[in-house]
C-alpha positions in Angstrom: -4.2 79.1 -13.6 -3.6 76.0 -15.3 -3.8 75.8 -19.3 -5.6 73.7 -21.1 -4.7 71.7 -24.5 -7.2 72.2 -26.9 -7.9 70.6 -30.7 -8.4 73.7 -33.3 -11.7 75.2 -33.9 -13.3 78.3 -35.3 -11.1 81.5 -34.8 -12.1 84.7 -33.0 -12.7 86.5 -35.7 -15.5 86.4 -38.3 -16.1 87.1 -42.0 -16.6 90.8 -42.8 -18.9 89.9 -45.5 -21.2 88.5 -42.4 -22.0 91.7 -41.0 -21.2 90.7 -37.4 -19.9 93.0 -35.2 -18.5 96.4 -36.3 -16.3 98.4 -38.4 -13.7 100.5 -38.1 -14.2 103.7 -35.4 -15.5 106.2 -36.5 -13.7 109.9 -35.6 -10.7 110.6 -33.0 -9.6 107.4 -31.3 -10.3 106.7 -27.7 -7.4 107.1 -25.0 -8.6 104.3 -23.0 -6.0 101.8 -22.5 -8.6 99.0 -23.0 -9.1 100.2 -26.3 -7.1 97.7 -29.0 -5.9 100.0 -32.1 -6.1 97.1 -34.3 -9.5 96.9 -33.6 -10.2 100.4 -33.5 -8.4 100.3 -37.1 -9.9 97.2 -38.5 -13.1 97.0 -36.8 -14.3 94.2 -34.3 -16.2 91.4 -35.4 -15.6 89.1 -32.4 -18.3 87.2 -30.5 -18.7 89.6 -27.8 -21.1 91.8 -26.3 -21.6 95.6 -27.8 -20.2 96.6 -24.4 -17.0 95.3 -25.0 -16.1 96.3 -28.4 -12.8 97.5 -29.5 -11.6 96.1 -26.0 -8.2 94.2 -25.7 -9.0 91.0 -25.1 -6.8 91.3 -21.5 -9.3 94.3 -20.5 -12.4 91.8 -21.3 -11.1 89.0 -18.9 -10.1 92.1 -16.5 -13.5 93.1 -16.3 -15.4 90.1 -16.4 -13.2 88.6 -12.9 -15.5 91.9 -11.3 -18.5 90.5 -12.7 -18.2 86.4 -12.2 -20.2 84.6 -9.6 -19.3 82.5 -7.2 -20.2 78.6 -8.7 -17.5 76.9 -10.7 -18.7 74.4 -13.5 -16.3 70.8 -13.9 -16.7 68.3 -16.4 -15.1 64.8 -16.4 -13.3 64.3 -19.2 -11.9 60.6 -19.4 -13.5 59.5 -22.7 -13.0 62.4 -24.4 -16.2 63.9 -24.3 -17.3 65.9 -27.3 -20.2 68.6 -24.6 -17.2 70.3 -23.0 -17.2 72.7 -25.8 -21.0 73.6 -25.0 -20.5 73.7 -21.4 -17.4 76.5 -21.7 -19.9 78.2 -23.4 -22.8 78.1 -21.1 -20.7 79.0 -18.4 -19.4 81.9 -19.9 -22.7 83.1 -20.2 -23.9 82.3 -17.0 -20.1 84.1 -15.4 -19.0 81.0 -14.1 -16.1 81.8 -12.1 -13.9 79.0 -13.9 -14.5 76.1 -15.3 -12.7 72.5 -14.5 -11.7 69.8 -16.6 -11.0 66.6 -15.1 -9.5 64.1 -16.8 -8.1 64.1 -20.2 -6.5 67.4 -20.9 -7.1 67.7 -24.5 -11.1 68.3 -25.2 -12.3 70.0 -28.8 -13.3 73.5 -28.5 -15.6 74.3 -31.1 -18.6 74.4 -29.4 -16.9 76.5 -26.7 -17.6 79.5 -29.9 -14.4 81.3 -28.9 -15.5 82.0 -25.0 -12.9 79.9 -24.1 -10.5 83.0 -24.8 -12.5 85.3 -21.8 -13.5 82.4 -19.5 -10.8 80.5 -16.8 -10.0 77.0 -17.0 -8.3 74.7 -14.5 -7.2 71.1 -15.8 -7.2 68.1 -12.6 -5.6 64.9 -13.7 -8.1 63.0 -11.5 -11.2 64.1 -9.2 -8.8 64.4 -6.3 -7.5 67.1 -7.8 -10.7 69.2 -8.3 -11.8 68.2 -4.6 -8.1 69.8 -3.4 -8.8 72.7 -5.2 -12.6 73.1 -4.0 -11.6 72.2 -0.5 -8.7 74.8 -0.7 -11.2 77.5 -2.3 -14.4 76.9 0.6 -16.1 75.6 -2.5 -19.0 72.8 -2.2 -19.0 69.9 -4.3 -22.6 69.5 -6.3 -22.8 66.5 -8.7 -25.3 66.1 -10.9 -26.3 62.6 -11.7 -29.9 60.8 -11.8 -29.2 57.9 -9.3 -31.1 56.8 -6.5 -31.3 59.3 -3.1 -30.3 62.6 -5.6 -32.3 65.5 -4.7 -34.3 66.9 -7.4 -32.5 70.4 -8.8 -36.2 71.8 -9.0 -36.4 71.8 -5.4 -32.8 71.7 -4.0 -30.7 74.8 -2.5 -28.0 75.2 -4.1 -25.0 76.3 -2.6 -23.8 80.0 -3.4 -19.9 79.1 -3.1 -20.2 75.7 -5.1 -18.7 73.8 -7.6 -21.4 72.2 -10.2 -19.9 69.0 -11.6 -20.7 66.6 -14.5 -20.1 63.3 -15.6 -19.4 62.4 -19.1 -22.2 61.6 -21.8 -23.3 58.0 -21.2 -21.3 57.0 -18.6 -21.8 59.4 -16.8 -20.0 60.3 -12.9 -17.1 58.2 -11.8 -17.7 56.6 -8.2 -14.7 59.1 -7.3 -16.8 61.8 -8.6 -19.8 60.6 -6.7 -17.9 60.1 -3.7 -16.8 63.3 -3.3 -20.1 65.7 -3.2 -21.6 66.8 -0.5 -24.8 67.1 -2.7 -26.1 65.0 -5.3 -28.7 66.5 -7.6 -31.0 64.7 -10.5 -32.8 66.8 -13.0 -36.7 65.9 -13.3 -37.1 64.2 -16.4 -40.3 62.5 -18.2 -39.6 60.9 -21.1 -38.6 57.1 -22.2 -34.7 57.9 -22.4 -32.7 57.4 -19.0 -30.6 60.4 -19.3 -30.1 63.6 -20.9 -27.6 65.3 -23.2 -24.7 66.3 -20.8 -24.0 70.0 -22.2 -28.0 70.5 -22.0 -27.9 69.1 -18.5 -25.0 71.7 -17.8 -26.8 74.5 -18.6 -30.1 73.5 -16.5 -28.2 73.2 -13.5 -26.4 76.6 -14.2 -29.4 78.5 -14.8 -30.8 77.0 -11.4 -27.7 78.2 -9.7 -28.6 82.0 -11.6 -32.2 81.8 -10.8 -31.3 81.1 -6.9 -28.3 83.3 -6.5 -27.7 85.7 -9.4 -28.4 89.6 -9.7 -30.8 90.0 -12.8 -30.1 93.9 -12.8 -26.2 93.0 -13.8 -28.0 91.2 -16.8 -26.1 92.5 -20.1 
């Protein structure tokens, strides 16, 4: 898996005076492996859910590759754009199989909330990279971009074994980008502004993606 450079931002762990997560364990320790005895010790107040507390971070990502779907989220990068944060995030909830940067390496994680740390990430220099990499993987390439001829995401099929990529805020997709779907979805929009936040057009098309494919009963 490739790395990814990233600028600081917030730490895994929280203030105890918040209240967030939990203490120390109480009574005789766990054997489990995934257990962490600092946690155990110390208490956990990460940002994760109550079914993975105390867990070693390793364990977390171990067990979430058994529960990720099949869509992979990309992002072009080549301005710097500040939504990558948000759309780690988002697909991190969602259990986004991995999620793509093209561009620019370096993007600021703070909005990512620490999910970076349980969620994979692949860096591509340029598109061709990405389209390598879904070509390799059997992975279709869905961009999202209101142009003309883009089929509306309320009514599209998405593809199960996809890869959902994004264009930058303003700019939006290069013509490489474009170029290289095999689908080109627009979100329905009704207002006077032209486009839409690109973190909050992330996470529409994710949730379409869950709505279509996903098993609600696997729902934390």
């Amino acid at each position: 898996m490739a790395g990814v450079t990233e600028t600081p931002g917030p730490t895994e762990w929280s203030t105890t005076d918040s209240g967030v997560g939990v203490g120390p364990w109480e009574g005789p320790w766990p054997t489990d492996e995934r257990y962490d005895p600092e946690l155990l010790e110390h208490g956990d107040r990460r940002n994760v859910v109550d079914a993975y507390r105390y867990w070693r971070r390793e364990a977390i990502v171990a067990d979430m590759d058994t529960r990720r779907y099949p869509f992979h989220v990309a992002i072009e990068n080549f301005q710097h754009d500040h939504n990558i944060g948000t759309v780690v995030r988002t697909a991190n909830s969602f259990a986004a199989a991995a999620v793509h940067i093209v561009g620019r390496r370096r993007w600021n994680r703070r909005g990512a909330m620490v999910t970076d740390r349980y969620q994979h990430l692949h860096h591509h220099p340029e598109v061709s990279g990405l389209v390598e990499y879904a070509t390799a993987h059997g992975l279709a390439v869905v961009a999202v971009d209101n142009r003309p001829g883009a089929v509306p995401v309320e009514t599209a099929d998405l593809p199960r074994d996809c890869v959902l990529l994004f264009g930058q805020e303003g700019p939006g997709l290069s013509p490489d980008a474009q170029a290289a779907a095999s689908l080109v979805v627009s979100i329905a929009q009704f207002g006077t502004t032209r486009s839409i936040n690109a973190g909050v057009a992330a996470g529409i098309v994710m949730h379409t993606w869950i709505r279509q494919h996903a098993d609600l009963r696997s729902a934390w």
